[in-house]
C-alpha positions as CSV (number, residue, x, y, z in Angstrom):
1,X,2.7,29.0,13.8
2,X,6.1,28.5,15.6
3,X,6.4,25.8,17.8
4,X,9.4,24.8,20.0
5,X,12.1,22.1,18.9
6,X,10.3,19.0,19.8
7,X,11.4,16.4,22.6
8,X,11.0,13.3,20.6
9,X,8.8,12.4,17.2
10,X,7.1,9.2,18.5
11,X,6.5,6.6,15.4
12,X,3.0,4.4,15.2
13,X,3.7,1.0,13.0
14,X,1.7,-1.3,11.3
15,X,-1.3,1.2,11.5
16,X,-2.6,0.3,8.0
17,X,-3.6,-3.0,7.4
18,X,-2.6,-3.1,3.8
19,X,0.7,-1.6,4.6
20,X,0.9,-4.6,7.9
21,X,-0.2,-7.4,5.6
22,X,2.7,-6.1,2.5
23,X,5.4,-6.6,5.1
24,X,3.7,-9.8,6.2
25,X,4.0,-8.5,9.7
26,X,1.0,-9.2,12.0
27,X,-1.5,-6.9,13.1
28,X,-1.2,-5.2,16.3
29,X,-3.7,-5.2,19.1
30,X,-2.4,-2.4,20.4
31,X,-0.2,0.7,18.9
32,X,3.0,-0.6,17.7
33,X,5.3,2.6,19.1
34,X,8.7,3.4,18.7
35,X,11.3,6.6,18.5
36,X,13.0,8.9,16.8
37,X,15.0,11.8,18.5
38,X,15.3,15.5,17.2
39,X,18.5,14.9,15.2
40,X,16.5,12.3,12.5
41,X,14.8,15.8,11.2
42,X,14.9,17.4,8.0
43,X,13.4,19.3,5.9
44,X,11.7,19.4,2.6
45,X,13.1,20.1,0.1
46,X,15.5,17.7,1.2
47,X,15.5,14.1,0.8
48,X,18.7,12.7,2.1
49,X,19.7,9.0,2.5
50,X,22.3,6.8,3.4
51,X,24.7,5.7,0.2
52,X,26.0,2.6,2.0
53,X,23.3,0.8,4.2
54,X,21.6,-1.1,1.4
55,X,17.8,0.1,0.4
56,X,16.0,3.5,2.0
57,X,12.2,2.9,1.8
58,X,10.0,6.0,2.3
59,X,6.7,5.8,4.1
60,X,4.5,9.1,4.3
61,X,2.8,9.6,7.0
62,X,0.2,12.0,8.7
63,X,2.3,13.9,11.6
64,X,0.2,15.3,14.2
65,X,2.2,18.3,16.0
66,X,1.5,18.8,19.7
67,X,0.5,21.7,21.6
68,X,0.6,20.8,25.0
69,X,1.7,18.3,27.9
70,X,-0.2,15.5,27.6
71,X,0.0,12.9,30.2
72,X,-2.4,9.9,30.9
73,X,-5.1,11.4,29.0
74,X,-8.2,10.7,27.3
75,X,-9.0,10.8,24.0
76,X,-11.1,14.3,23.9
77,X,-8.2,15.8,25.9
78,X,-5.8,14.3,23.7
79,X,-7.3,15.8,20.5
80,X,-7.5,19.2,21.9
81,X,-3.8,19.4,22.6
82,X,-3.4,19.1,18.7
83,X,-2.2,22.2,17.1
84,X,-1.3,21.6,13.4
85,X,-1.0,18.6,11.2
86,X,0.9,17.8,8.1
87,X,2.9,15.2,6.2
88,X,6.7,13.7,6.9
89,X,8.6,10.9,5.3
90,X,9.8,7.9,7.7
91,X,12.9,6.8,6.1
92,X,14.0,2.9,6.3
93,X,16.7,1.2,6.0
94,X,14.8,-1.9,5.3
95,X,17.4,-5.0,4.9
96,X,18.6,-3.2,8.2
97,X,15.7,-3.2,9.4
98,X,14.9,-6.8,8.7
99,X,18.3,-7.8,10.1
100,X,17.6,-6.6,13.3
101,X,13.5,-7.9,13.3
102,X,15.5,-11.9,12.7
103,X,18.0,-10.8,16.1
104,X,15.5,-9.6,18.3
105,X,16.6,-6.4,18.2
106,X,15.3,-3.0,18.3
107,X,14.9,-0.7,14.9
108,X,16.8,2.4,15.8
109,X,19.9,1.6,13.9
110,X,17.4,1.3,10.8
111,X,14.8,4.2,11.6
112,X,16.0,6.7,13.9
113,X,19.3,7.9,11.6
114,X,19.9,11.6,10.9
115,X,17.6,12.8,8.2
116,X,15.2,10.1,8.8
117,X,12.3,12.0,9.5
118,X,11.5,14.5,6.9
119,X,8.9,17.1,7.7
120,X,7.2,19.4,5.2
121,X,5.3,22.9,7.1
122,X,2.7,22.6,9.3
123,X,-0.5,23.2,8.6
124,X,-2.3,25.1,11.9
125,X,-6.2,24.5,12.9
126,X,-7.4,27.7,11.1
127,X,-6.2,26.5,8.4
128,X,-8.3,23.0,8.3
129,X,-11.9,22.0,8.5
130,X,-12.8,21.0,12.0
131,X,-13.1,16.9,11.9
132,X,-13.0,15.1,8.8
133,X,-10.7,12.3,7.2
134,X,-7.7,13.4,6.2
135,X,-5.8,12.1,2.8
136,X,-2.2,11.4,2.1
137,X,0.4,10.8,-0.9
138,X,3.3,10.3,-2.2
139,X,4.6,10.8,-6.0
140,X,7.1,9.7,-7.0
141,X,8.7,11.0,-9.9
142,X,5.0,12.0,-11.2
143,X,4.0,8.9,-10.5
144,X,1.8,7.8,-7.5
145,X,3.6,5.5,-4.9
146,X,1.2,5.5,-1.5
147,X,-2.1,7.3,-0.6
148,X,-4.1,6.4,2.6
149,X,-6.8,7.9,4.2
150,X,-7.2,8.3,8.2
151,X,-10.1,6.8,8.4
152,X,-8.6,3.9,7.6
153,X,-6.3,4.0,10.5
154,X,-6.6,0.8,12.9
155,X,-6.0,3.1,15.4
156,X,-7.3,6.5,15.7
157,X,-5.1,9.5,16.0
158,X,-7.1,10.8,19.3
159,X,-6.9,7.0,20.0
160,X,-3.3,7.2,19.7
161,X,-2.3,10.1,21.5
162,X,-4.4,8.9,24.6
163,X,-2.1,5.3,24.1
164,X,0.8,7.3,24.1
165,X,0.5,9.4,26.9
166,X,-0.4,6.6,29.4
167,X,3.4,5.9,29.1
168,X,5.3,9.0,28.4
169,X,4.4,12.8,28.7
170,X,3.9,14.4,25.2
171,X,5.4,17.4,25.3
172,X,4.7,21.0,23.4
173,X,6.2,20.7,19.8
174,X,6.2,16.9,19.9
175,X,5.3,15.1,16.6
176,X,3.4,12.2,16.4
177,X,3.7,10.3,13.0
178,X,0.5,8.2,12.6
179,X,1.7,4.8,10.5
180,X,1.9,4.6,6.4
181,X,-0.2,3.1,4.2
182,X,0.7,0.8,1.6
183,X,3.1,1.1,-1.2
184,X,6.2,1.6,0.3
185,X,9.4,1.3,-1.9
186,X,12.8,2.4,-2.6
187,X,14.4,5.7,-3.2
188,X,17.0,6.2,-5.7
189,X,19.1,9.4,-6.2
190,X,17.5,12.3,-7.7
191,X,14.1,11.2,-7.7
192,X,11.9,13.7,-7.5
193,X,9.2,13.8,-4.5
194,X,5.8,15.7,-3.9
195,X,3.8,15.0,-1.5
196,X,0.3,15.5,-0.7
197,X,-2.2,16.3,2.0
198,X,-5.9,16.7,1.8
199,X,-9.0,17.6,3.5
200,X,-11.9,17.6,2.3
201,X,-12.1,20.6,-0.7
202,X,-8.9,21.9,1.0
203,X,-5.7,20.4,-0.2
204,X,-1.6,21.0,0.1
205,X,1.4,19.7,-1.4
206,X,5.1,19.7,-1.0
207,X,7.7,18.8,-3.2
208,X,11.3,17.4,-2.3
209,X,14.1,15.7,-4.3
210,X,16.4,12.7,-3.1
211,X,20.4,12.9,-2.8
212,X,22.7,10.8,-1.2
213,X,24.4,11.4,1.8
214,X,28.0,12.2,1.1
């Protein structure tokens, strides 16, 4: 199923408590959201990252691919707008990133690069059971890195897209990536990716390899 280019992919932090308590951030009482515009997309197979801006964590995530406009909605509306789900890779810079948490300063320069959201396909509602947990993970070079399971989401992801739309429409095509469990870690050149998404008996996988941006 086509959708058009998205407007924004809106990010959902610290929604694991593992991943929260690894970072030693706090946890949130409410979602923890921030940005990243259409140019941070790319593609699996393609894993690129930044050869001079110190170390590129990955975080997979569950993205949630919108359908249409949602704006101060509730819950049940918000889950009906959904069209597809998959997986994507948030890319961090993370001494960046920690650089700008000690200033006081936002994370763009640290999350929202080009290539920084990597997306493998959707996967459209006929495709998937209706309700049930969901199940993410990342490999990493054969061996497992992160796996989480929605249910274990702080925050809901009908929750979430009800949060989000009391303070910006959600357009058609917009992404929503839901926070990453724990195990997040560095990516070197040429490792080699798959990732993973599961419901239930039905499950999908991905694979991708990491080079360094020239």
């Amino acid at each position: 199923m086509s959708l058009p280019n998205p407007s924004k992919i809106v990010c959902v932090g610290r929604n694991y408590v593992a991943h929260a308590e690894e970072l030693n951030n706090p946890l949130p009482t409410r979602p923890l959201l921030f940005m990243k515009p259409p140019s941070a997309i790319s593609y699996l197979p393609d894993v690129v990252i930044p050869s001079d801006q110190g170390e590129c964590q990955h975080e997979i995530e569950l993205a949630v691919y919108i359908g249409q406009p949602l704006r101060k909605a509730t819950a049940e509306q918000a889950q009906q707008a959904i069209v597809g789900y998959g997986v994507a890779l948030d890319l961090t810079l993370r001494q960046v990133q920690s650089e700008l948490k000690a200033a006081g300063q936002p994370w763009e320069r640290a999350k929202a690069f080009d290539g920084s959201c990597v997306l493998g396909p959707m996967v459209s509602l006929n495709e998937l059971e209706n309700g049930g947990d969901f199940t993410i993970q990342l490999d990493v070079n054969g061996q497992q890195r992160q796996q989480g399971h929605s249910r274990d989401m702080i925050f809901a992801v009908s929750d979430l897209l009800a949060d989000i739309s009391q303070q910006f429409t959600l357009q058609p095509g917009d992404i929503v990536l839901t926070g990453t469990p724990a195990g997040v870690a560095s990516l070197a050149l040429n490792d080699q990716l798959t990732l993973h998404l599961s419901q239930g008996e039905k499950h999908w996988q991905w694979h991708g390899a990491v080079s360094c941006e020239a």
